[in-house]
C-alpha positions as CSV (number, residue, x, y, z in Angstrom):
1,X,-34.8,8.2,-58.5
2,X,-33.3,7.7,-55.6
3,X,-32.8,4.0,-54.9
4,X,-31.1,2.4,-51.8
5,X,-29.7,-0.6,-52.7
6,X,-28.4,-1.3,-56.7
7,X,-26.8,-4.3,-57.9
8,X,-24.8,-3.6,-60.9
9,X,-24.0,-7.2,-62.4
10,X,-21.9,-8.4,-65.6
11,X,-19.9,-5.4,-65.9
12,X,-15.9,-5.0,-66.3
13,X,-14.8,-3.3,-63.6
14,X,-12.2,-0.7,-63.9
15,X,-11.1,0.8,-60.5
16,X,-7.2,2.5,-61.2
17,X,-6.8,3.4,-57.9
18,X,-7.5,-0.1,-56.7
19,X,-5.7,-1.8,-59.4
20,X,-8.8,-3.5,-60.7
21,X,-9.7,-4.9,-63.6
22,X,-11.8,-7.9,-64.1
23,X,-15.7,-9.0,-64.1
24,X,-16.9,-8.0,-60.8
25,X,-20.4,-7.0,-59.4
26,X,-21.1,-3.8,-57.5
27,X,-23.2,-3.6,-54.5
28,X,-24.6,0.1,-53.4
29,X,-26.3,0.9,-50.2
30,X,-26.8,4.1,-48.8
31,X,-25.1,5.7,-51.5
32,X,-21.8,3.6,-51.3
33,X,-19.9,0.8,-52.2
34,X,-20.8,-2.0,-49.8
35,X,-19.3,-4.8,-51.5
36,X,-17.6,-6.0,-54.5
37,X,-17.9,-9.5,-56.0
38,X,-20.6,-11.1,-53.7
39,X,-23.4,-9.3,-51.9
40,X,-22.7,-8.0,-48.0
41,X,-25.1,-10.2,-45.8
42,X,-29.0,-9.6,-46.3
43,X,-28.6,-7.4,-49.9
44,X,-31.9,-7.9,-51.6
45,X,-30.8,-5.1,-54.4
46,X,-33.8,-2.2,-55.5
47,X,-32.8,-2.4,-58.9
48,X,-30.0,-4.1,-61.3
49,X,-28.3,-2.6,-64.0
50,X,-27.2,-5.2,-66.0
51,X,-23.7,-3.5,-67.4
52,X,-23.0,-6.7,-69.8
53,X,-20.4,-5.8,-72.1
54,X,-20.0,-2.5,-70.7
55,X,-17.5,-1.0,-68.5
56,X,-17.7,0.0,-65.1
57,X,-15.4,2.6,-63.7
58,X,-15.1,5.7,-61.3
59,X,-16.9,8.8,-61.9
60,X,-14.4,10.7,-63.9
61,X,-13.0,14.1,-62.3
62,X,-12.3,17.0,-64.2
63,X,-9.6,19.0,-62.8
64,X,-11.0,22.4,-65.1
65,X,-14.5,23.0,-66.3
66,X,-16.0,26.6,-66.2
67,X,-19.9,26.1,-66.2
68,X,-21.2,29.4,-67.2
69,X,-25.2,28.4,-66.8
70,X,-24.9,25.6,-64.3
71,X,-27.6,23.4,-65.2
72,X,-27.0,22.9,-68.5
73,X,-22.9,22.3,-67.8
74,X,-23.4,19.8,-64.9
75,X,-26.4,18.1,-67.4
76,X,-23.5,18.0,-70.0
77,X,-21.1,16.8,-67.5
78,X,-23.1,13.8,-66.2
79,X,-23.6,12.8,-69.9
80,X,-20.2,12.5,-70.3
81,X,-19.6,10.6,-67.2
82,X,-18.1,13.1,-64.9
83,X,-19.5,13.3,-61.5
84,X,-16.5,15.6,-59.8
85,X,-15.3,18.2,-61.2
86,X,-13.1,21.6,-60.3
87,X,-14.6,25.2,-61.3
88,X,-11.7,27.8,-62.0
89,X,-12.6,31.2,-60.5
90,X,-12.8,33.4,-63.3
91,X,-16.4,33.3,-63.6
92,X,-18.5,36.6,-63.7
93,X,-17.7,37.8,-61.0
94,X,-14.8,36.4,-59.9
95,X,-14.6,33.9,-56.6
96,X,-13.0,36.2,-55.0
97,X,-15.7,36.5,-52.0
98,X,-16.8,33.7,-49.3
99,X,-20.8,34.7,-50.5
100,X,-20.1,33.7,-54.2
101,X,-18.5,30.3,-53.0
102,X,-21.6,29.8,-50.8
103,X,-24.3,30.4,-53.4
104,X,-22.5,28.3,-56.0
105,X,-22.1,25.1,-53.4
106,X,-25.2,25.9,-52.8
107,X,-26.5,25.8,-55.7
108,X,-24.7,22.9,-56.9
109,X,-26.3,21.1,-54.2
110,X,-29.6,21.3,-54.6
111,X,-29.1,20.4,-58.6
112,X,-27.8,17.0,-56.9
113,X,-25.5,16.4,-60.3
114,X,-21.4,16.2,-60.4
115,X,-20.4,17.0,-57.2
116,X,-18.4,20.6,-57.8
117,X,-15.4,22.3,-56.0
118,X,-14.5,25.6,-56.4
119,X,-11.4,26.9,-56.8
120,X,-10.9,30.7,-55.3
121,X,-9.1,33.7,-56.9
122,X,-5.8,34.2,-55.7
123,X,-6.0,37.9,-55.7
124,X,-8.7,40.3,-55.7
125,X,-11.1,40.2,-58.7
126,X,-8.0,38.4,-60.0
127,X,-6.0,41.3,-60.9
128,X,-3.0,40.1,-59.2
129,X,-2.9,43.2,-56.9
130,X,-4.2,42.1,-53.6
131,X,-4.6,38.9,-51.6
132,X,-8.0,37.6,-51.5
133,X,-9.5,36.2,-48.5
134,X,-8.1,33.1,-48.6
135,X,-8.8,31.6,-45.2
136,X,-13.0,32.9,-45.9
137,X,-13.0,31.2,-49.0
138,X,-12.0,28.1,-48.0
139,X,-14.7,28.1,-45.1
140,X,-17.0,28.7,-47.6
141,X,-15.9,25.8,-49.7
142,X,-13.1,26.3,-52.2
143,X,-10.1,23.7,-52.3
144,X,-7.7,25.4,-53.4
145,X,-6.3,29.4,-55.3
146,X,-6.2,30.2,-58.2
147,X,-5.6,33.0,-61.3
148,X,-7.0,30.9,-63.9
149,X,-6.4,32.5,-66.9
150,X,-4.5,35.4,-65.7
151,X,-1.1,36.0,-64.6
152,X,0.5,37.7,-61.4
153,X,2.7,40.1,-63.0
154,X,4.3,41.3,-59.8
155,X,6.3,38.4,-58.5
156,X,6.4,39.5,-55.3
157,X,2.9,39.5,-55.0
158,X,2.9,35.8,-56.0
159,X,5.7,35.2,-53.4
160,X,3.5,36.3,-50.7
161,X,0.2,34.4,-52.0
162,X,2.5,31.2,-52.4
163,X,3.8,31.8,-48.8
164,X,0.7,32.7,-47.7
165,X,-1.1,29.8,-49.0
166,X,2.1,27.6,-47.8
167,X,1.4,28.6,-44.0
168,X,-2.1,27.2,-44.1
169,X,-1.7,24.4,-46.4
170,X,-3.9,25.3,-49.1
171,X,-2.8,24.3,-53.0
172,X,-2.0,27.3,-55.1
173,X,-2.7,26.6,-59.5
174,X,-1.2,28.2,-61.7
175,X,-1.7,28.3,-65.9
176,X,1.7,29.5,-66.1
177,X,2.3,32.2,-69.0
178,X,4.1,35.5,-69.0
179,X,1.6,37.8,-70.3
180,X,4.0,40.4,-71.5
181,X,5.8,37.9,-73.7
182,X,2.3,36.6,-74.9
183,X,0.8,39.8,-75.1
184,X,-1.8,40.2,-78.3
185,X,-1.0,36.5,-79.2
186,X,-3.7,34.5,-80.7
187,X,-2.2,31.4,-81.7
188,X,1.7,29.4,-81.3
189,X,4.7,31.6,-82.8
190,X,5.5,28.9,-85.2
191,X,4.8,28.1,-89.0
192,X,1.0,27.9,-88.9
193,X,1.2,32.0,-87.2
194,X,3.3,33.1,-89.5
195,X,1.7,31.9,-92.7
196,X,-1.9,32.9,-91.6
197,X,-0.5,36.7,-90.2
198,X,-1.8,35.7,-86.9
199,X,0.5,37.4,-83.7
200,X,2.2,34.4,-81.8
201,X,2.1,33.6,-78.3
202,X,6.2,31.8,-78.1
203,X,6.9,28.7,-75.8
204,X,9.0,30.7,-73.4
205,X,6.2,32.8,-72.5
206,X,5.0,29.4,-70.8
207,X,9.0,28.1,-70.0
208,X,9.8,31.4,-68.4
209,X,6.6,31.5,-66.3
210,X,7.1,27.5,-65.0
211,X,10.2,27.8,-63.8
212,X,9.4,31.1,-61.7
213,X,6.6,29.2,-60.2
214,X,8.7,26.0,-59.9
215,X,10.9,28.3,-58.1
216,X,8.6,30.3,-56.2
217,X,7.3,27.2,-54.6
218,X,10.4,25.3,-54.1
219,X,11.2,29.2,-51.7
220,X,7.8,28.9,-50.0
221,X,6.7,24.9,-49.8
222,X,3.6,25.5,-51.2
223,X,1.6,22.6,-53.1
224,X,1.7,23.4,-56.4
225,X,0.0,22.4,-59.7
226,X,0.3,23.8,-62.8
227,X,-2.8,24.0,-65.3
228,X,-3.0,23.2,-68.8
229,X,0.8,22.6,-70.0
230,X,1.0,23.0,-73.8
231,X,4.8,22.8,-74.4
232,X,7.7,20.3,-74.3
233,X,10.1,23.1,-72.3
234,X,7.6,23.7,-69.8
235,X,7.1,19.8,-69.5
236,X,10.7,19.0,-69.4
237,X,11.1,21.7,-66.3
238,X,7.9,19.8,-64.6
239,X,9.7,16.3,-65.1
240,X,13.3,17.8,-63.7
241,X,11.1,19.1,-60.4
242,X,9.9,15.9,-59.6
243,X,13.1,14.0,-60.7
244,X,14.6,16.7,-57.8
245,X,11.9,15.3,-55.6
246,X,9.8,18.0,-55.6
247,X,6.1,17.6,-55.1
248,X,4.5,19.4,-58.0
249,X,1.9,18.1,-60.5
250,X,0.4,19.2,-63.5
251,X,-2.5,18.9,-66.0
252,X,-2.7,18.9,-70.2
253,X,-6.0,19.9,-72.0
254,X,-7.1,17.0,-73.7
255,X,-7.6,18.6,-77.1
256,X,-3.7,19.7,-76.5
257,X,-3.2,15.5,-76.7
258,X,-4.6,15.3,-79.9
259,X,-4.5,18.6,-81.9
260,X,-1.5,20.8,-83.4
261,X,-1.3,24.2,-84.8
262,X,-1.8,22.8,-87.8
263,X,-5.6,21.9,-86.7
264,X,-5.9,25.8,-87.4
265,X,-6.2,25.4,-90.7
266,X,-7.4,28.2,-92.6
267,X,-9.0,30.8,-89.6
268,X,-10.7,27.9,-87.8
269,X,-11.9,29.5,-84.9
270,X,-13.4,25.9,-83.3
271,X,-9.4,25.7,-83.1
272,X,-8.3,28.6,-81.3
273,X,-7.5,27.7,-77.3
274,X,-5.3,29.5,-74.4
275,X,-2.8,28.2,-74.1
276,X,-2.7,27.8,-77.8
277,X,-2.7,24.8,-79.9
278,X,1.1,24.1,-80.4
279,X,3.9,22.2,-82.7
280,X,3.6,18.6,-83.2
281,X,6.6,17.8,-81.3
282,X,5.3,19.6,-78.4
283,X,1.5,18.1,-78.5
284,X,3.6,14.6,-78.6
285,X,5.9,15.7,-75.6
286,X,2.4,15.7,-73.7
287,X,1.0,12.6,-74.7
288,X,4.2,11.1,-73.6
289,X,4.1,13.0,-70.4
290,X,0.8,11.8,-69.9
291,X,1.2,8.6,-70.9
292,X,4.1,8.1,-67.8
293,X,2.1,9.6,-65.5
294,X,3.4,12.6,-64.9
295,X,0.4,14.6,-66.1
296,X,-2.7,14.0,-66.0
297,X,-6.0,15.1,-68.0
298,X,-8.7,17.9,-68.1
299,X,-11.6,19.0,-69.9
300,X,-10.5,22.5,-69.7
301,X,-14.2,23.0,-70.8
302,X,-14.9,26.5,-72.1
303,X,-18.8,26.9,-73.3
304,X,-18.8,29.5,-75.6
305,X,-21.8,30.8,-77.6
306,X,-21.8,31.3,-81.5
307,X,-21.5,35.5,-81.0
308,X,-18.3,34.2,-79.4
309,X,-16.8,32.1,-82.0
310,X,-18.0,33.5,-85.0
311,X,-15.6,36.2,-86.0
312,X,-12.5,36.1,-87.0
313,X,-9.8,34.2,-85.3
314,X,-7.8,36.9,-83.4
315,X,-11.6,38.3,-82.2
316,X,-13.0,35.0,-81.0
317,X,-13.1,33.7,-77.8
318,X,-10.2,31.0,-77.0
319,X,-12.1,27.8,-75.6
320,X,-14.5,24.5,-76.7
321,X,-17.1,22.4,-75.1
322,X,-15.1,19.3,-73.8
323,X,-17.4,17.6,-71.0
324,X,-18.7,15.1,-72.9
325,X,-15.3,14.7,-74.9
326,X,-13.2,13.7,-72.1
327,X,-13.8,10.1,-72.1
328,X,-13.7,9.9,-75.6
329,X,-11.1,12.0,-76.4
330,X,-9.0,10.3,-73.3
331,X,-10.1,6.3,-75.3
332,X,-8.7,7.6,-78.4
333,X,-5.1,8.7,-76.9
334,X,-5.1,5.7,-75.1
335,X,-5.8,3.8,-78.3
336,X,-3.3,5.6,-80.3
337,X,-0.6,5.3,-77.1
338,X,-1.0,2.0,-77.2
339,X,-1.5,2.0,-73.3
340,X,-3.6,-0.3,-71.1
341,X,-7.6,1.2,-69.9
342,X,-6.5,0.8,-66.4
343,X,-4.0,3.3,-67.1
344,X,-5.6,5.7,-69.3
345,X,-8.5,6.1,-67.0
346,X,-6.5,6.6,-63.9
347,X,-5.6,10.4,-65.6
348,X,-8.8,11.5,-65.2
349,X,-10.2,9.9,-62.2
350,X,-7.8,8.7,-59.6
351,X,-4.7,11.0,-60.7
352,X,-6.8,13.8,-60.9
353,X,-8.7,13.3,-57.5
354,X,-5.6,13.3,-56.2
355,X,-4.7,16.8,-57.5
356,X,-7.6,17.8,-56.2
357,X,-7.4,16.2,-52.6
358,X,-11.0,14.9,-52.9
359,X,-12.8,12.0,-51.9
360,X,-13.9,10.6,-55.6
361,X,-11.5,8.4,-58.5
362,X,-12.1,4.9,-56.3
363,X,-14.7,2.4,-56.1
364,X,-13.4,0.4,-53.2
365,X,-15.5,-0.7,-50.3
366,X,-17.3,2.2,-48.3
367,X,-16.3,5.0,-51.5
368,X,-19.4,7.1,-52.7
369,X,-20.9,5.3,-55.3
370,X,-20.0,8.0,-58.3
371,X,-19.5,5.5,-60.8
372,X,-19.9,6.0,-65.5
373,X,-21.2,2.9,-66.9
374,X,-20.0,3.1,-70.4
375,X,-19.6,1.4,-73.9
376,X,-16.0,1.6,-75.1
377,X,-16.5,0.5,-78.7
378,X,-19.9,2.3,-79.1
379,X,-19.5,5.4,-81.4
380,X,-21.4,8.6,-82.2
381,X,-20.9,11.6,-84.0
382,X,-20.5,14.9,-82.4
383,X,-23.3,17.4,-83.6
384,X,-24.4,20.7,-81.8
385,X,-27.8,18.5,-81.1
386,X,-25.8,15.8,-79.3
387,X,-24.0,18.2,-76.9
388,X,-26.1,18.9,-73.4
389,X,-23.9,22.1,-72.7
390,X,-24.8,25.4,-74.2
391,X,-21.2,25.2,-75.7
392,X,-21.7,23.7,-79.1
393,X,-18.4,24.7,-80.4
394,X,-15.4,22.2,-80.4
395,X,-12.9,21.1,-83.4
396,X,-14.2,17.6,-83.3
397,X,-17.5,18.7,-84.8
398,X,-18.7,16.0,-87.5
399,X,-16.3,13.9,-86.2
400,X,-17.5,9.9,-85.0
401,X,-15.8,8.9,-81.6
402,X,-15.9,5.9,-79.4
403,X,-16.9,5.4,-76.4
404,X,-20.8,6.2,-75.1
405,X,-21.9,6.4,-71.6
406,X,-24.7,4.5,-70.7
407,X,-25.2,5.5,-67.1
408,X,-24.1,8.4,-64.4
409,X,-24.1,7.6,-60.4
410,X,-23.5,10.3,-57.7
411,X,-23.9,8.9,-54.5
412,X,-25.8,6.1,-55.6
413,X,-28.2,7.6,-57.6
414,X,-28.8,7.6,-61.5
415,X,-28.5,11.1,-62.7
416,X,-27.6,10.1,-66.4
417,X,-29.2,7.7,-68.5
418,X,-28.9,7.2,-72.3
């Protein structure tokens, strides 16, 4: 449906990056936000959505999702709510080459779902050998360089990208871990590990690695942001480089703001995630972190199919389905923290559109009109056959959660409804 003019009326509008919170109508035209409050001159509205005792907020933006069949992953991420979100490079193949980036924006496009930015590989096939192309990738679309999962073992190499990058103002992210320290590790070198026999992956794998990076960039003045933080020490090194003034930023997992090592439990592979599921003090270093603003939230969504996650724990594939969980998942930290809607949904829309450099994360006057409709209090319970993504593997299986989108807008047109 592609309607002109909407009228969304008796909704609570949420808008972090505009400081709003209160009952406020939405007018859409042409895909945008033409006014707020009272209609703009001559609005005779196509259709009203009546959002009564629903909230009304950005589109959410998901700074990590890998979408492995893209229809069914942008399907899933519309259900949840998420109409932006960022696409690491270590798909198969690797972004390493302008023609890839092409066919997926391409491709993307013509769906018409979450609006998707690619991130390109770093190096070559991401082996951390060569630079890739980086000035042909971002012609062809990519916002920023990346590793993803993997490591640049020679630091000189990563000097160079950093510089590199630096000179033409593109954002390098890095998931920083030093893969010798972490090699053959399956879970966090900690009490859970040891009990279950299972090799550990130790904090300073990640410490060591974040303060190289911090370094590296601090050298070079590239714009850094560091993926998926699971410790307090890495954290704690984040919070001392912006205390200095420097302009990094960083991201947490949002299973990392809820779960421990001791979600492992006995061989659960639903649990096993890289960076690893670590100690409680560390998961409640990150919601505090998080909390102040000094990281925000992804997805990190990994859809992973049962041949991949039924085996044993050191053979299954590290990841879970989290599209649909990131608002939920997001309403029940902020429940637990205690802290304010406004605030909790600026982490993953405004914050992390900001990280990204995109246009999304705002609903003020002339924005795109990527908007979730959704019903805080409403819960359901997560089953396979509730999940849109091929993924149906996540620890909160069985589990009832709150908060139920209702409706999805991308540029002013409904491509979620439940």
């Amino acid at each position: 449906m592609n309607e002109q003019t909407l009228q969304i009326r008796n909704g609570r509008l949420v808008d972090p990056a505009n400081g709003v919170d209160a009952r406020l109508d939405l007018f859409i035209v042409g895909g945008h936000i033409a006014a707020i409050g009272q209609p703009p001159p001559g609005f005779t509205a196509q259709r009203i959505i009546d959002a009564g005792g629903l909230i009304v907020c950005p589109g959410l933006v998901d700074l990590s999702a890998r979408l492995g069949a893209i229809e069914p992953e942008l399907l899933a991420a519309v259900a949840g709510g998420v109409t932006s979100l960022a696409c690491p490079p270590d798909s198969k193949p690797p972004l390493d080459e302008p023609g890839l980036v092409e066919r997926l924006v391409r491709r993307t496009e013509t769906l018409g779902l979450a609006r998707v930015y690619p991130i390109g590989a770093l190096t070559e096939q991401l082996a951390g050998e060569r630079l890739a192309e980086m000035n042909g990738l971002a012609r062809a679309g990519c916002i920023a360089f990346s590793q993803a999962k993997r490591a640049v073992a020679d630091t000189q190499i990563l000097l160079r990208a950093m510089q590199y990058a630096a000179t033409f103002g593109y954002a390098v992210r890095l998931r920083p871990q030093d893969d010798f320290l972490a090699r053959d590790g399956v879970a966090h070198d900690g009490e859970v590990a040891s009990r279950l026999g299972l090799t550990g992956i130790p904090v300073v794998a990640e410490s060591i690695a974040t303060a190289t990076a911090l370094q590296l960039a601090a050298h070079t003045g590239v714009r850094l942001h560091l993926s998926r933080i699971s410790s307090a020490a890495a954290i704690g090194l984040v919070r001392a480089a912006r205390d200095a003034g420097m302009a990094v930023s960083c991201d947490v997992a949002v299973h990392h703001l809820h779960l421990s090592e001791m979600d492992i439990g006995f061989f659960d592979s639903n649990a096993r995630f890289d960076p690893p599921l670590r100690s409680a003090s560390d998961r409640d270093a990150l919601r505090s972190a998080v909390a102040d603003g000094l990281a925000a939230i992804c997805s990190d969504h990994t859809p992973i199919d049962a041949d991949g996650k039924q085996l044993p724990f050191a053979e299954a594939l590290p990841g879970a389905t989290a599209l649909e969980l990131l608002l939920p998942l997001t309403l029940l930290w902020a429940a637990q923290s205690r802290l304010p809607l406004l605030s909790a949904l600026a982490r993953i829309t405004s914050d992390a559109a900001a990280i990204l450099g995109v246009a999304a994360g705002s609903l003020g006057v002339g924005d795109a009109a990527d908007l979730c409709i959704f019903d805080p209090d409403e819960s359901w319970r997560v089953t396979p056959e509730a999940l849109r993504s091929q993924g149906k593997h996540t620890p909160y299986l069985g589990y009832e959660l709150s908060g139920r989108v209702h409706l999805t807008l991308v540029g002013g047109r409904v491509v979620f409804e439940g």
